[in-house]
C-alpha positions as CSV (number, residue, x, y, z in Angstrom):
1,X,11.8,4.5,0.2
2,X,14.4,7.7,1.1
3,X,14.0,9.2,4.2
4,X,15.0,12.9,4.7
5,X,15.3,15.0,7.5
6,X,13.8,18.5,6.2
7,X,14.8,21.0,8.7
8,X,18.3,20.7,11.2
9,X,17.0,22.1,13.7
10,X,13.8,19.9,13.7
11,X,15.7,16.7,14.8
12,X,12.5,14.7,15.2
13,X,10.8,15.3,12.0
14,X,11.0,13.3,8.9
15,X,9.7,14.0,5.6
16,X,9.0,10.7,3.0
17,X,10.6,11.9,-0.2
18,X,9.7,9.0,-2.8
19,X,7.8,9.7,-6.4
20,X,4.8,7.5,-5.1
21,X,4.0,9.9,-2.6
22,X,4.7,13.1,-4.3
23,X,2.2,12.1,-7.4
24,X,-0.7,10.9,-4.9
25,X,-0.1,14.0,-2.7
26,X,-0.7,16.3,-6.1
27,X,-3.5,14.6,-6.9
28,X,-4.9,15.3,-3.3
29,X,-4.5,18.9,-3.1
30,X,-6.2,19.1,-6.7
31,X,-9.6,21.1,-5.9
32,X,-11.5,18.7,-8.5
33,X,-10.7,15.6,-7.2
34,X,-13.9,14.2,-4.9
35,X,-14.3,13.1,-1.8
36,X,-13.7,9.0,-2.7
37,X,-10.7,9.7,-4.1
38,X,-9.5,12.1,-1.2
39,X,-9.9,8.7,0.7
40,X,-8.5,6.5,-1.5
41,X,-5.3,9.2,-1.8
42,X,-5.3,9.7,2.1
43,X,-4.9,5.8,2.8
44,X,-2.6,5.1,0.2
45,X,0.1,8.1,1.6
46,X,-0.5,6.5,4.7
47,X,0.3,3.4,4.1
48,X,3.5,4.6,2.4
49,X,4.1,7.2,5.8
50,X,3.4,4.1,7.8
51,X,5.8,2.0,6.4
52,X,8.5,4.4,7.4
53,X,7.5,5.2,11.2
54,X,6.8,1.5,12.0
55,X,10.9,0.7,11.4
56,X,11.5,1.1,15.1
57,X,8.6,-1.7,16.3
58,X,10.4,-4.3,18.7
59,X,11.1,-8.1,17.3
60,X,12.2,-11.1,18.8
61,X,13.3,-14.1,17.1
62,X,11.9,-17.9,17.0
63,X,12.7,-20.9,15.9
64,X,10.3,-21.4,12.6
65,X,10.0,-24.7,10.3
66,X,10.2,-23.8,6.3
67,X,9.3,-26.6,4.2
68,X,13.2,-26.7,3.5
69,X,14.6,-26.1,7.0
70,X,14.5,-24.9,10.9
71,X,15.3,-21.3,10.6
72,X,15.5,-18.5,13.6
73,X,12.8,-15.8,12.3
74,X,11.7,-12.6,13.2
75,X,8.5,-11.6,14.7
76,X,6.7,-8.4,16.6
77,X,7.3,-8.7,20.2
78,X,5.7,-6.7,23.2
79,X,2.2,-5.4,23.3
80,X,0.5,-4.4,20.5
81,X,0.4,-0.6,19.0
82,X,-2.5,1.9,19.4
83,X,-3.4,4.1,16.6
84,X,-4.8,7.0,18.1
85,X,-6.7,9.2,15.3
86,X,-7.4,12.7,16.1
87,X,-11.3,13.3,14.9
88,X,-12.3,13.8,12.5
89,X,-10.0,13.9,9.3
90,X,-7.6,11.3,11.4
91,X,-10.3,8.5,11.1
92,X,-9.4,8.4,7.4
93,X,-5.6,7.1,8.0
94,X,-6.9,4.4,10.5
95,X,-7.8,1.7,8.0
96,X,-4.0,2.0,6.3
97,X,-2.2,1.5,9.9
98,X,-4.4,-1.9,10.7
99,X,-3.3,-3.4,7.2
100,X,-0.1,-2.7,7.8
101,X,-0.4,-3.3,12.1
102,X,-3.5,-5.6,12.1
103,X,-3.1,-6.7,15.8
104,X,-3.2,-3.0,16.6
105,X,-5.7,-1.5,18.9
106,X,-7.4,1.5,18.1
107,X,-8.4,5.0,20.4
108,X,-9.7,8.0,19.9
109,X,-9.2,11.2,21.0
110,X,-11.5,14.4,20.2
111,X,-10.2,17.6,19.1
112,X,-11.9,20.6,17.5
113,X,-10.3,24.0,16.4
114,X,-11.7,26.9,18.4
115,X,-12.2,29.4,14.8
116,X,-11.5,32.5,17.0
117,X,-8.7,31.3,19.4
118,X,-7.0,29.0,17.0
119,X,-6.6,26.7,19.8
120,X,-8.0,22.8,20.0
121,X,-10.7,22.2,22.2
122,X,-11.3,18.5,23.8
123,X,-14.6,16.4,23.7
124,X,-14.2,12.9,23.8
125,X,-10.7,10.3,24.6
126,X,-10.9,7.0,25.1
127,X,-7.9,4.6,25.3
128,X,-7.0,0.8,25.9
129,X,-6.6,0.7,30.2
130,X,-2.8,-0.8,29.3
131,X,-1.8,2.0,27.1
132,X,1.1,2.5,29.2
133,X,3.0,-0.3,28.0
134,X,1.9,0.0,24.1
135,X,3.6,2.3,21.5
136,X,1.5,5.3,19.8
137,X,1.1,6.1,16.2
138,X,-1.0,9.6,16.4
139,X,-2.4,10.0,13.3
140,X,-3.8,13.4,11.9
141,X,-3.7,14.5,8.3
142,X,-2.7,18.0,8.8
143,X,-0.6,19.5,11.2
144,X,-1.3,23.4,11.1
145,X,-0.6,25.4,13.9
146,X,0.5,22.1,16.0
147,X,-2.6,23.0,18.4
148,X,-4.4,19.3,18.4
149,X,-1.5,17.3,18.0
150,X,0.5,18.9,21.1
151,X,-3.0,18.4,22.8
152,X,-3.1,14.8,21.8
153,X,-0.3,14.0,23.1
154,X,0.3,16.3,26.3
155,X,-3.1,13.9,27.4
156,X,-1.3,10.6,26.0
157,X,1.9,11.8,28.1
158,X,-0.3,12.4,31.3
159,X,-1.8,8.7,30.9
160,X,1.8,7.4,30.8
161,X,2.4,6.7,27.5
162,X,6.0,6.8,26.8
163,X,6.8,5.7,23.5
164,X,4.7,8.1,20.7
165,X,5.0,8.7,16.9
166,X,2.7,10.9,15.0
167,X,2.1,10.9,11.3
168,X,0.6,13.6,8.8
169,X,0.2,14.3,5.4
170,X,1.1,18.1,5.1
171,X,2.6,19.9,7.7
172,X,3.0,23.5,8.3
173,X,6.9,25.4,9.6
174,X,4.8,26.7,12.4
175,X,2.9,23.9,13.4
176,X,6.1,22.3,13.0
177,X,8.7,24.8,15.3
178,X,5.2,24.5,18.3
179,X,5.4,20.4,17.7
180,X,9.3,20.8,18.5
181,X,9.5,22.8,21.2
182,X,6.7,21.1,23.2
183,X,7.7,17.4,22.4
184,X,11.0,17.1,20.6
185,X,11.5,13.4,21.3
186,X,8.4,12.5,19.5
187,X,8.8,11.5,16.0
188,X,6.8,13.7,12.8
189,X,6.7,11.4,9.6
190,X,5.2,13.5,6.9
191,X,4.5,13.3,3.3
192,X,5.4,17.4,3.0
193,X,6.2,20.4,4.6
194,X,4.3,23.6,2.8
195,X,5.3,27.1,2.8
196,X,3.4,28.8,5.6
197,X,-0.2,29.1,7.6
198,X,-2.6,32.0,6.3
199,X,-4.1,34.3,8.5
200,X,-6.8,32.0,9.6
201,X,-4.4,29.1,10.3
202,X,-4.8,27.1,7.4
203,X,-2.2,25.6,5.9
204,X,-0.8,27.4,1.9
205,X,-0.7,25.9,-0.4
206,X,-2.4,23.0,1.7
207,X,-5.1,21.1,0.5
208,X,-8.2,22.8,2.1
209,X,-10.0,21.7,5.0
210,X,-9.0,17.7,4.9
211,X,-11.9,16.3,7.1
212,X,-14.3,18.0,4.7
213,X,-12.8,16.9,1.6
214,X,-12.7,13.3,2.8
215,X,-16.2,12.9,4.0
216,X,-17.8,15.6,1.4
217,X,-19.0,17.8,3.8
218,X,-18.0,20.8,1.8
């Protein structure tokens, strides 16, 4: 899989440029296709996006037996990741991250769009006591005006979480120049970057409203 940086001056954002992704991703913004295969689309970009943004986990190496030999072998080392899904529409990139980091732990953080500000609004968080010491993969199929996701992880940042990651499917230039300028260190793996935001903050050409499409609440 290629990775590509998409914009200079967005040194923390990476955009997954491999046919796999680009043909799911059409099918996903395709206004006919139903809310099972949304799902089915959203996981399987994930788990593509995921591959990508876990490169940097720590290993260690140990002494393994192979029915041939004693070899030295990689593993995972330190505490185990959180995936932290933004609700609602992040709950449906959860089940691809815990194939792929099945000793992961898993919080959740509440986030709605205020319609008339534009702005997120909190309602719920709740993560492991230890999160301190355990790397983040926010999760969040859109990233629009940036709103929720700084949100996310200004609160991650003020429980001590250093080490954060956040993945997307679609990502806006706006949402993308806010993300930067508030947390440039943190890494953005997305599948694209679209052309703007409309005048109600929705992504164009997008994909419509993504926690809608994927749970058919339309």
């Amino acid at each position: 899989m290629t990775v590509i940086k998409h914009h200079e001056k967005f040194k923390n954002f990476y955009e997954i440029n491999h046919p796999l992704i680009a043909g799911k991703l059409t099918l996903l913004r395709q206004k006919q296709t139903d809310h099972k295969l949304f799902r089915e689309l959203v996981h399987e970009i994930t788990l593509l996006l995921g591959y990508e943004a876990t490169q940097n986990l720590v290993t260690q190496t140990m002494e393994i037996h192979t029915p041939m030999e004693t070899c030295l072998s990689p593993f995972l080392a330190g505490p185990s990741p959180v995936i932290l899904p933004i609700l609602r529409a992040g709950v449906g990139m959860v089940d691809a991250l815990l194939s792929l980091m099945p000793a992961a732990k898993v919080g959740h953080i509440g986030l709605f769009r205020n319609e008339t500000t534009l702005q997120p609004e909190g309602y719920y968080f709740k993560v492991p006591e230890d999160s301190h010491l355990r790397p983040f993969y926010v999760c969040d199929p859109m990233l629009a005006t940036g709103g929720s996701a700084i949100r996310a992880i200004n609160t991650l940042k003020e429980h001590g979480v250093k080490s954060i990651t956040f993945l997307c499917v679609l990502a806006a230039p706006e949402g993308l120049e806010a993300f930067y300028k508030a947390h440039p260190e943190v890494n953005i793996y997305a599948a694209s970057v679209d052309r703007c935001l409309d005048e109600h903050g929705y992504i164009r050409p997008g994909l419509g409203d993504a926690g809608d499409r994927m749970f058919g609440t339309l």
